[in-house]
N, CA, C and O atoms as CSV, one atom per row, in Angstrom:
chain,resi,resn,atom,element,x,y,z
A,1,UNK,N,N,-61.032,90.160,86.377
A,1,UNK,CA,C,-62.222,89.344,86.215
A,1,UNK,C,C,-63.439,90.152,86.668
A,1,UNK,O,O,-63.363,91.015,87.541
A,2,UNK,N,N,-64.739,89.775,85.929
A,2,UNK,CA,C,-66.133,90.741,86.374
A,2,UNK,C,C,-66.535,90.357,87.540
A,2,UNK,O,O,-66.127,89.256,87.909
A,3,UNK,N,N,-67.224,90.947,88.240
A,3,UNK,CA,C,-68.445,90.549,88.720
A,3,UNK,C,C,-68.983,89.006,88.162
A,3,UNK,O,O,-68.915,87.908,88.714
A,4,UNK,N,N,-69.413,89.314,87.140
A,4,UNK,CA,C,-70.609,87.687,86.640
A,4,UNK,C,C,-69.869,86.759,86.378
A,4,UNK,O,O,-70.433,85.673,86.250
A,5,UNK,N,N,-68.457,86.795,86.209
A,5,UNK,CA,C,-67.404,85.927,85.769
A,5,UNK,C,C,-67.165,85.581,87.037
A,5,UNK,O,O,-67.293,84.364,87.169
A,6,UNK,N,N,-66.864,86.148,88.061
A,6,UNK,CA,C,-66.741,85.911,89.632
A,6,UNK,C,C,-67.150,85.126,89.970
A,6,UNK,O,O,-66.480,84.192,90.410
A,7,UNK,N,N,-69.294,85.125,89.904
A,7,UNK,CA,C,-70.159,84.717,90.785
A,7,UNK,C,C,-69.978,83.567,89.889
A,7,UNK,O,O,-69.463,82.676,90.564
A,8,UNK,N,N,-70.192,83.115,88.494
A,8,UNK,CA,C,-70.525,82.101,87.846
A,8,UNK,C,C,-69.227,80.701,88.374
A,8,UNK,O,O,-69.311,79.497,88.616
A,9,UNK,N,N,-68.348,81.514,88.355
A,9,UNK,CA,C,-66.915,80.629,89.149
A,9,UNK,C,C,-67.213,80.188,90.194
A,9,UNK,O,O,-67.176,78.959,90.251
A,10,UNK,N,N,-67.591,80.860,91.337
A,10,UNK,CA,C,-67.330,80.573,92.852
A,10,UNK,C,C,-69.131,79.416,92.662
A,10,UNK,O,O,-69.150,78.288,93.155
A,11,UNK,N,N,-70.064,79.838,92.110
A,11,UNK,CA,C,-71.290,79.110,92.172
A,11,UNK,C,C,-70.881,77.846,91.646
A,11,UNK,O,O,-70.932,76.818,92.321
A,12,UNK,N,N,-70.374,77.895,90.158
A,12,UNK,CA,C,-70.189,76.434,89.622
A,12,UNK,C,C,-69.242,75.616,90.427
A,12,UNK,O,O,-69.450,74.404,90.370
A,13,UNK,N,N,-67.996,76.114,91.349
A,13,UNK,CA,C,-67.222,75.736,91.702
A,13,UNK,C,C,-67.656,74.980,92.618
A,13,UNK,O,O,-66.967,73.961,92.646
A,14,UNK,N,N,-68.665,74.968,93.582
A,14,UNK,CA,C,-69.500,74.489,94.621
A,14,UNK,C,C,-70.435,73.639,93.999
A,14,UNK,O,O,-71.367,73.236,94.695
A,15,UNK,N,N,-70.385,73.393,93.165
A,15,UNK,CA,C,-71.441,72.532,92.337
A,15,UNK,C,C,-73.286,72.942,92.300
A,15,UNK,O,O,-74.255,72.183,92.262
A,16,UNK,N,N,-73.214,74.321,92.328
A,16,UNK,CA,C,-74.743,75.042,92.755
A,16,UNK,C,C,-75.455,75.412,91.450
A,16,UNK,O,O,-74.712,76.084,90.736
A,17,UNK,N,N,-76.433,75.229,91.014
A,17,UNK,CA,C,-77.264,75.808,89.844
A,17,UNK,C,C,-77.639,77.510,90.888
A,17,UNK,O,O,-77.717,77.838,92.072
A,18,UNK,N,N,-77.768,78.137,89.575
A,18,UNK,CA,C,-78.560,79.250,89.839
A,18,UNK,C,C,-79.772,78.669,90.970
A,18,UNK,O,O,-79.288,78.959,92.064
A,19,UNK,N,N,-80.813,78.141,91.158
A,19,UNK,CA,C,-81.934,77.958,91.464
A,19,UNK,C,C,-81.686,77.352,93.062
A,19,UNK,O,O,-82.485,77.529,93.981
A,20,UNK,N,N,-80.414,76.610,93.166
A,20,UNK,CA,C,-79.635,76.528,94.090
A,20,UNK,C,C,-79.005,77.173,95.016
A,20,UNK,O,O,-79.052,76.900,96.215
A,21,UNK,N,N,-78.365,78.085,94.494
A,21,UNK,CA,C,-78.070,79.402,94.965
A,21,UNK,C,C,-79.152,80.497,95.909
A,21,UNK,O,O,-79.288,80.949,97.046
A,22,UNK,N,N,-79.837,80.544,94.405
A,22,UNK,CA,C,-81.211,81.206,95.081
A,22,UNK,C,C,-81.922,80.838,96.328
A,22,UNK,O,O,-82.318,81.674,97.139
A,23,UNK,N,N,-82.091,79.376,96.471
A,23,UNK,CA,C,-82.586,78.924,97.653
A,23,UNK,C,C,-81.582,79.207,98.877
A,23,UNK,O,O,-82.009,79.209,100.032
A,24,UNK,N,N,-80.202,79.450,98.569
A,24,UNK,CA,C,-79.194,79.504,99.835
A,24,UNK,C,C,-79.394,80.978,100.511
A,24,UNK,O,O,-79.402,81.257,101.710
A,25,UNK,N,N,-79.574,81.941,99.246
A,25,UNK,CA,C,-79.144,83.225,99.748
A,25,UNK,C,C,-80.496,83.967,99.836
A,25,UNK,O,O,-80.517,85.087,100.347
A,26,UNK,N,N,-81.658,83.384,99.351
A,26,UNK,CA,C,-82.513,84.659,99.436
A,26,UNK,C,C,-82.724,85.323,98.524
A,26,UNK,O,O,-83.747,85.980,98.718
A,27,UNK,N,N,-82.091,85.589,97.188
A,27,UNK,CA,C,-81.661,85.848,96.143
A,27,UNK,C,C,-82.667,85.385,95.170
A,27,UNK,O,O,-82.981,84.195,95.201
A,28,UNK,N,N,-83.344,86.364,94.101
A,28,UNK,CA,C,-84.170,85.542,93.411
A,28,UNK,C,C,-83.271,84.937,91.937
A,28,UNK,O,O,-82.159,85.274,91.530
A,29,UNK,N,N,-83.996,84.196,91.521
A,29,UNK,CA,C,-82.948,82.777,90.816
A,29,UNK,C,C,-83.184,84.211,89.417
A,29,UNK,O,O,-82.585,83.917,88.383
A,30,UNK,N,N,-83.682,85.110,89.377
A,30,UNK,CA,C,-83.560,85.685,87.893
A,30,UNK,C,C,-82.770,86.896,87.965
A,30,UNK,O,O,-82.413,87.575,87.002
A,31,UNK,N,N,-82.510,87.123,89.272
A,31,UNK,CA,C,-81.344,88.146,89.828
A,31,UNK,C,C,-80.315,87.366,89.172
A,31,UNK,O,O,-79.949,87.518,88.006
A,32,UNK,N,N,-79.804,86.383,90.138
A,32,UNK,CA,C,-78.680,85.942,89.911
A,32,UNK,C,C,-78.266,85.482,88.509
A,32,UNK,O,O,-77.061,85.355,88.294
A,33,UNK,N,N,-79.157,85.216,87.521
A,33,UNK,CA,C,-78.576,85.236,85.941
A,33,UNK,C,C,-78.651,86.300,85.333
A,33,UNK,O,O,-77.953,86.449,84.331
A,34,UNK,N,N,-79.677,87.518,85.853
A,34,UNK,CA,C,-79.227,88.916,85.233
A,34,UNK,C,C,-77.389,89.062,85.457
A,34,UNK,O,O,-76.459,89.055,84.651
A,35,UNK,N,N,-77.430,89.137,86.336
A,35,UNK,CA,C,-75.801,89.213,87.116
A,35,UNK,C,C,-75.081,88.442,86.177
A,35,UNK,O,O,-74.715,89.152,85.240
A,36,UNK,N,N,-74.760,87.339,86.074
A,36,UNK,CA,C,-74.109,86.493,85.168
A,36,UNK,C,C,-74.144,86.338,83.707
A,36,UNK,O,O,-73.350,85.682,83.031
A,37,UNK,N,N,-75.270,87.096,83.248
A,37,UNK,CA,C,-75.382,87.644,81.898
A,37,UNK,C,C,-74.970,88.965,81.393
A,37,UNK,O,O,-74.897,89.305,80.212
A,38,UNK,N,N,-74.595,89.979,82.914
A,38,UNK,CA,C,-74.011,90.960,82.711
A,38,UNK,C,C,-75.154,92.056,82.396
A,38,UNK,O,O,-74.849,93.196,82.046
A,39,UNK,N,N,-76.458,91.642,82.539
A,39,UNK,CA,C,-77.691,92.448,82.191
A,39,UNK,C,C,-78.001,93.565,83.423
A,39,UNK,O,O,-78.782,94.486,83.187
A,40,UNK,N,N,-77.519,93.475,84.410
A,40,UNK,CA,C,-77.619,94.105,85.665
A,40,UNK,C,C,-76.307,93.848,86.784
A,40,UNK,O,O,-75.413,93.002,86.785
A,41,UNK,N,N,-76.633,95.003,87.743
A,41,UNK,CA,C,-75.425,95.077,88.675
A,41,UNK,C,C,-76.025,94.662,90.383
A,41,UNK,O,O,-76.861,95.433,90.853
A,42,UNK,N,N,-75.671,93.722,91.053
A,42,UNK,CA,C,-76.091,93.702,92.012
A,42,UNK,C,C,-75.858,94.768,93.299
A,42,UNK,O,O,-74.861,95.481,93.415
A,43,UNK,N,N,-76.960,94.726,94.213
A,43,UNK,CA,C,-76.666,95.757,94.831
A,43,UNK,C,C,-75.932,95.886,95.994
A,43,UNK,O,O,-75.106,95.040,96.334
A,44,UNK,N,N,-76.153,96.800,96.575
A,44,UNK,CA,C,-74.822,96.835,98.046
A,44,UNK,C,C,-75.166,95.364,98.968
A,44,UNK,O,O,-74.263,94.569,99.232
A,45,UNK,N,N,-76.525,95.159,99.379
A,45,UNK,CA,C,-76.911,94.141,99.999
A,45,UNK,C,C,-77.138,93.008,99.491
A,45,UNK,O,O,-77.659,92.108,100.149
A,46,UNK,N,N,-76.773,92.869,98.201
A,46,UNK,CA,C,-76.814,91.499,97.518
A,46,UNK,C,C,-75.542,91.072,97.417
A,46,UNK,O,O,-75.257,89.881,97.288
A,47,UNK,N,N,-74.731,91.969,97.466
A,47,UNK,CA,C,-72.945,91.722,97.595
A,47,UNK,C,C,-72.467,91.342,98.767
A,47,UNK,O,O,-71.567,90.533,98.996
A,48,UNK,N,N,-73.494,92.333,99.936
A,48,UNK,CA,C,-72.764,91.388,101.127
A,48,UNK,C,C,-73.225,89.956,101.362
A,48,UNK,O,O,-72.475,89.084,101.801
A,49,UNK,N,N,-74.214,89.808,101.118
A,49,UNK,CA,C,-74.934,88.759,101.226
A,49,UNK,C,C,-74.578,87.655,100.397
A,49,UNK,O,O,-74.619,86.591,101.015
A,50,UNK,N,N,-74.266,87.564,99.282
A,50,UNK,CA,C,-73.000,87.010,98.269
A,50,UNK,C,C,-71.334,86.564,99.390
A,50,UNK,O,O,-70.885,85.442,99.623
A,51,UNK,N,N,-70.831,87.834,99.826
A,51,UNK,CA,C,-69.498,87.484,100.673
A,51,UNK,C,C,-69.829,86.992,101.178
A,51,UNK,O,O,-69.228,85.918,101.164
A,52,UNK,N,N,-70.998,87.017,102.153
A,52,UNK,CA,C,-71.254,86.041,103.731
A,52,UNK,C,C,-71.178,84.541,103.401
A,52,UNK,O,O,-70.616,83.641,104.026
A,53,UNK,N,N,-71.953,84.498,102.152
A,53,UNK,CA,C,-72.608,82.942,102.164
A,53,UNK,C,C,-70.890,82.279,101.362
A,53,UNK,O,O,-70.590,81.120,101.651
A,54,UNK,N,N,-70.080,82.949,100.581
A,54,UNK,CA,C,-68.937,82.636,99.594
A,54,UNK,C,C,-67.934,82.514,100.765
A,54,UNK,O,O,-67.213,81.534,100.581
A,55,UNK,N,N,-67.753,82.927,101.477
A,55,UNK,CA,C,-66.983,83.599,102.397
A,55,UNK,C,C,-65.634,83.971,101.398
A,55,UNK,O,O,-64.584,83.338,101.289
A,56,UNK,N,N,-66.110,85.395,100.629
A,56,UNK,CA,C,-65.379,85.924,100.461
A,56,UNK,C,C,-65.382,87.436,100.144
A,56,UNK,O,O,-66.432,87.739,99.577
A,57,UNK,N,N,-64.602,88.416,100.315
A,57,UNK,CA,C,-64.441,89.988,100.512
A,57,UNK,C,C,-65.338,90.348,99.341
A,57,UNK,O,O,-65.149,89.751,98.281
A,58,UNK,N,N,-66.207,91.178,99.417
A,58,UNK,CA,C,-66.619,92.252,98.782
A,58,UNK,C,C,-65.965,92.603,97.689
A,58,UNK,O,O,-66.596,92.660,96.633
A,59,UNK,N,N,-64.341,92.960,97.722
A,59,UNK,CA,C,-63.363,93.485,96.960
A,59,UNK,C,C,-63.388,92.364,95.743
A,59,UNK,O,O,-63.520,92.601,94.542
A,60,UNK,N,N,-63.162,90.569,96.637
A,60,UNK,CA,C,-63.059,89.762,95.529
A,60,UNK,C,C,-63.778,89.883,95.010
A,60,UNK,O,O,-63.424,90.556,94.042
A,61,UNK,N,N,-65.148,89.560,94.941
A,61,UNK,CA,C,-66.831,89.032,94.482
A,61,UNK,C,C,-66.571,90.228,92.956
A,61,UNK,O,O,-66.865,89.821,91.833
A,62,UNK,N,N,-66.030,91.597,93.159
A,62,UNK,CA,C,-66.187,92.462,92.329
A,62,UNK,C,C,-65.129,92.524,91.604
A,62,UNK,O,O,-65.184,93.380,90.721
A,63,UNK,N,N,-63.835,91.694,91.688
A,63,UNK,CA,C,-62.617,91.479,90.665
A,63,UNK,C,C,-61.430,92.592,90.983
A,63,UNK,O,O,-60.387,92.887,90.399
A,64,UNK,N,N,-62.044,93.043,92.112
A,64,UNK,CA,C,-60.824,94.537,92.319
A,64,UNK,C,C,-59.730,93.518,93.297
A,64,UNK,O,O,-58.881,94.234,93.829
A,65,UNK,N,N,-59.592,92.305,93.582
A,65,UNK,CA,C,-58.410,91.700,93.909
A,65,UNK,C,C,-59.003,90.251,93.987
A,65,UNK,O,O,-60.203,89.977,93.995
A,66,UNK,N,N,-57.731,89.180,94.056
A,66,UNK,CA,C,-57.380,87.861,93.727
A,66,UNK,C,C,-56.989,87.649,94.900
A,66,UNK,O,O,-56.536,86.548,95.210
């Protein structure tokens, strides 16, 4: 699984809009649909910052394990 396939899962799964999100993490709301459109790659500090708030590994968020 991708990256944007990841985030779009774990976000919808929580019941969060993009704009939602954005307000949690700091994150601007047009980041986070570049990401999910696959138009861009987030960066080292947007990933951790992604695990912290998901509480989940780095490794998951990026599809390199389940």
């Amino acid at each position: 699984m991708k990256f944007s396939e990841r985030l779009k899962e774990l976000r919808s799964s929580r019941g969060l809009s993009q704009m939602e999100l954005s307000k949690e993490t700091g994150i601007s709301q047009s980041a986070i649909a570049k990401w999910e459109l696959c138009k861009t790659e987030p960066t080292a500090s947007a990933l951790i910052t992604l695990s912290v708030y998901f509480n989940e590994s780095v490794d998951y968020l990026l599809g390199l394990c389940d």
